[in-house]
C-alpha positions, 0 to 999 in steps of 0.5 A: 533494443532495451528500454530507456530508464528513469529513476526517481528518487527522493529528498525523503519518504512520502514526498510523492513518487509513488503518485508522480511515477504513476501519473507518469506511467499514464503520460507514457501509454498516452505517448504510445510507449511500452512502459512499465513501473519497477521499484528495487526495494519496497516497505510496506505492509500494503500488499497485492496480489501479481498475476503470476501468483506472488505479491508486491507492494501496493504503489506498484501494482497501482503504477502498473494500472496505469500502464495498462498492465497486470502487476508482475512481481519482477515491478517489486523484487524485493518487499520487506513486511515490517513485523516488529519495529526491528524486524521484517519479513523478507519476501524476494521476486514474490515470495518469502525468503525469510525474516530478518532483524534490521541489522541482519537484512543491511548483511543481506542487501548485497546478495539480493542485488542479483535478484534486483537485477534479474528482475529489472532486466526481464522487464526492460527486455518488453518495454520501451520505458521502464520508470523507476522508483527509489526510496527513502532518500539518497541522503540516508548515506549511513545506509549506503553500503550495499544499497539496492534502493537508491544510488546502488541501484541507479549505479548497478544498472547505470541509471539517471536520477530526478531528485523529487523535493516536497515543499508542503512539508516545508524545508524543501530547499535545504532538502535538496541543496543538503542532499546534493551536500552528503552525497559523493560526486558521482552521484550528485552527476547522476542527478539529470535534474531536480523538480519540487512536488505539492505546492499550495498557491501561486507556484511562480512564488518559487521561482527563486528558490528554484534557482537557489537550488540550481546555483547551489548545486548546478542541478536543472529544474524541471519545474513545480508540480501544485498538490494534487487533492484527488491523490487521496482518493489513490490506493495508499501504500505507507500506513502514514497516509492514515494519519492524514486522511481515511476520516470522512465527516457527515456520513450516517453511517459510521464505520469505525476502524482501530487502527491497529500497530501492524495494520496491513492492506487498509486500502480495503477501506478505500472504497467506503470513503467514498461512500457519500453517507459513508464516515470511516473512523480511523481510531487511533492510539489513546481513543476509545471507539466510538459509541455510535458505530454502526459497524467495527471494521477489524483491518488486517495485520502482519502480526495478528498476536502482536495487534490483538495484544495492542488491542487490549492494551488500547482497551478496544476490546472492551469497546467492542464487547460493548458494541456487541452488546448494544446490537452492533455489527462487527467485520474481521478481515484476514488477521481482523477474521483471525482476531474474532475467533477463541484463540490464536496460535503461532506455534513457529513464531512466524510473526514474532515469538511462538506462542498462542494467543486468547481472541476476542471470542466473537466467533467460535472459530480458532486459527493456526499460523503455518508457513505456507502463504495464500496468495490468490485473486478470487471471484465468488458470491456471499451466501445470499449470492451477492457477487464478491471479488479480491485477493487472498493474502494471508498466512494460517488456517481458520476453522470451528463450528461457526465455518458452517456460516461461511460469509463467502464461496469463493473460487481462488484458481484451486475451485470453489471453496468456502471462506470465512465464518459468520455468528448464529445471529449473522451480526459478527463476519470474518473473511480473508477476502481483501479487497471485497468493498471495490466489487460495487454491488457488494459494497452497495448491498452490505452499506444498505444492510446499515442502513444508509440510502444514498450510494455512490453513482460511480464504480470504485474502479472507474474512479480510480481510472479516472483519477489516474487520467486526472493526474497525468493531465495535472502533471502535463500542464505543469511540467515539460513533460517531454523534456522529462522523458528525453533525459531517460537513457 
């Protein structure tokens, strides 16, 4: 028998399905059933590594957290990687397919349906569930010519559809009654029912305008869903959750962080804002870093050229010479590690026009961008043998005089091999390692060389479990759960 599915589908982007299907796939274990997390088409530069060697968009290996199981690529078939703001690269069941301009990729959806397809199955053919997230909206009916995303995909595989409408944002009524509007008939049929998400006070003052909704488009309520604060604390996927959050105040120990155009796998600085001593300063466009920084955190990129050219049109990198001068500490991580070296060079224009590129010679290194694509989950020890643990995601190879410093040893699956470089006074790193502030010890040891005093008492990864459970006991409590799962088919 062949797992029951759910979709869900949005009035727009950031209204909350990442975080509700993953509350969802909690509710689902706890109910004991098989389920599994699957996304059509995702857009993120927010990447994770899968135990069978590809990548996937961040919310769903964080959907398949909560479900008790190892990310797989077949949860994300298709992830575009936002390059330019027209073009993106195309990575398909894990592994890149290719680029394509805008214009270009809205030719390729048809042919990659198959693929969508392919993967929605082999998952459903080891599940009971199989909870399915859209996105964007449905009303992007401009779009809806060969979609896979949405309505395409839910007609593909005959699918039911919840509507998720977010009122924080405000408008959520014309929202949802101007989505039920564009969309033709038979897709307004496939919409089993419609619920509201991130309320902020007394929900029962929405109880007429869930009826609105309901008599303007015949569609069911399933109820309201209050915000739920600790969502921040959830691995982000859309870089627009840095316009909200990542800014801790009161710490004495201040991380600054540019926050560069193309930015790529911030959830690295997740477990920093955890850190009760711990202010992480996400410094945006137009702002100069700050003075007081104990340390400047250079993220990863999906365009290491294109952002190191942003970053000097920012000014950042005078900022950071300035930094170094008054004896503070500097981490690259992946495209940050690339940025820190002598120079850059993408001679295939894998991430936009072929071309080399001056570092910000902080390190006496020199990359070269090549096709082929690290994707690995490592284990490993710094130098003074503190242990360390992540994942690999990064095209390029790093090498120069500084590599004889190396801020790790790792062991990715092919045996241990050395990452990263260090400077001769040890106050400038870079490393490929993703994820490496979740392994508590590190975090601990690296805080303290900071000189903060007050650490966190709780593991980064317990914390993220808990807060899953938290969130599925959130959305018990305000909605028939049972009743949602029952429209499943």
């Amino acid at each position: 028998m062949r797992a029951k599915t759910l979709m869900f589908q949005g009035t727009g982007s950031d209204v909350g399905k990442s975080v509700l299907v993953a509350g969802l796939c909690r509710l689902a274990v706890r109910h004991g059933l098989r389920v599994r997390p699957f996304k059509p088409q995702n857009m993120s530069n927010n990447a994770a590594v899968t135990v069978d060697g590809g990548e996937i968009g961040r919310a769903q290996a964080l959907q398949a957290r909560a479900a008790g199981v190892e990310p797989h690529t077949d949860m994300n078939p298709v992830l575009l990687k936002p390059e330019s703001d027209l073009g993106a690269q195309v990575v398909v069941q894990g592994k890149v397919r290719g680029h394509a301009r805008a214009r270009a990729y809205q030719a390729m959806k048809p042919d990659l349906l198959s693929a969508v397809c392919d993967s929605f199955e082999r998952l459903r053919s080891d599940a009971d569930l199989i909870l399915v997230e859209g996105a964007g909206s449905p009303a992007e009916v401009n779009l809806r010519a060969g979609d896979i995303a949405n309505m395409g995909f839910a007609e593909a595989v005959d699918c039911p559809v919840v509507l998720i409408g977010d009122i924080d944002r405000g408008g959520v009524i014309a929202a949802l009654v101007g989505t039920h509007k564009v969309i033709p008939p038979a897709e307004r049929d496939r919409v089993a029912a419609f619920l509201i998400n991130k309320f902020r006070g007394d929900v029962s003052l929405f109880d007429a305008g869930l009826r609105i909704v309901t008599d303007h488009t015949g569609w069911p309520s399933l109820g309201v869903i209050p915000y739920f604060p600790e969502a921040r604390k959830l691995p982000a996927e859309d870089a627009v959750a840095l316009e909200n959050t990542l800014q801790a105040e009161g710490g004495r120990v201040k991380i600054a962080v540019p926050r560069l155009s193309r930015i790529a796998n911030f959830d690295d600085l997740d477990p920093l804002r955890l850190e009760p001593e711990v202010t992480v300063d996400i410094v945006r466009p137009g702002r100069c870093l700050p003075g007081d920084a104990a340390l400047i955190v250079i993220p990863g990129s999906k365009s290491t050229i294109g952002d190191l050219n942003d970053l000097r049109r920012q000014g950042w990198d005078v900022d950071i010479a300035a930094h170094v001068r008054r004896g503070g500490r500097v981490l690259g991580i992946c495209g940050g590690y690339q940025m820190l070296g002598r120079m850059v060079h993408d001679p295939d224009g894998l991430e936009g026009p072929a071309g080399s590129a001056e570092g910000l010679g902080l390190l006496d290194v020199e990359t070269v961008l090549t096709p082929e694509k690290a994707l690995t989950r490592i284990t490993g020890a710094t130098k003074s043998g503190t242990a360390i643990a992540g994942y690999e995601i990064h095209i390029g190879r790093t090498d120069g005089p500084d590599r004889v410093r190396p801020f790790a040893v790792i062991d990715g699956g092919s045996g241990p091999h050395e990452d990263g470089a260090t400077s001769p006074d040890g106050r400038i790193a870079g490393s490929y390692v993703h994820g490496m502030f979740a392994a508590d010890g590190f975090r601990r040891v690296f805080l303290e060389e900071l000189g903060a005093t007050r650490l966190a008492e709780t593991s980064f990864e317990a914390e993220i479990d808990t807060v899953l459970d938290r969130l599925a006991d959130h959305i018990e409590s305000h909605i028939d759960t049972a009743r949602l799962f029952a429209l499943a088919r």
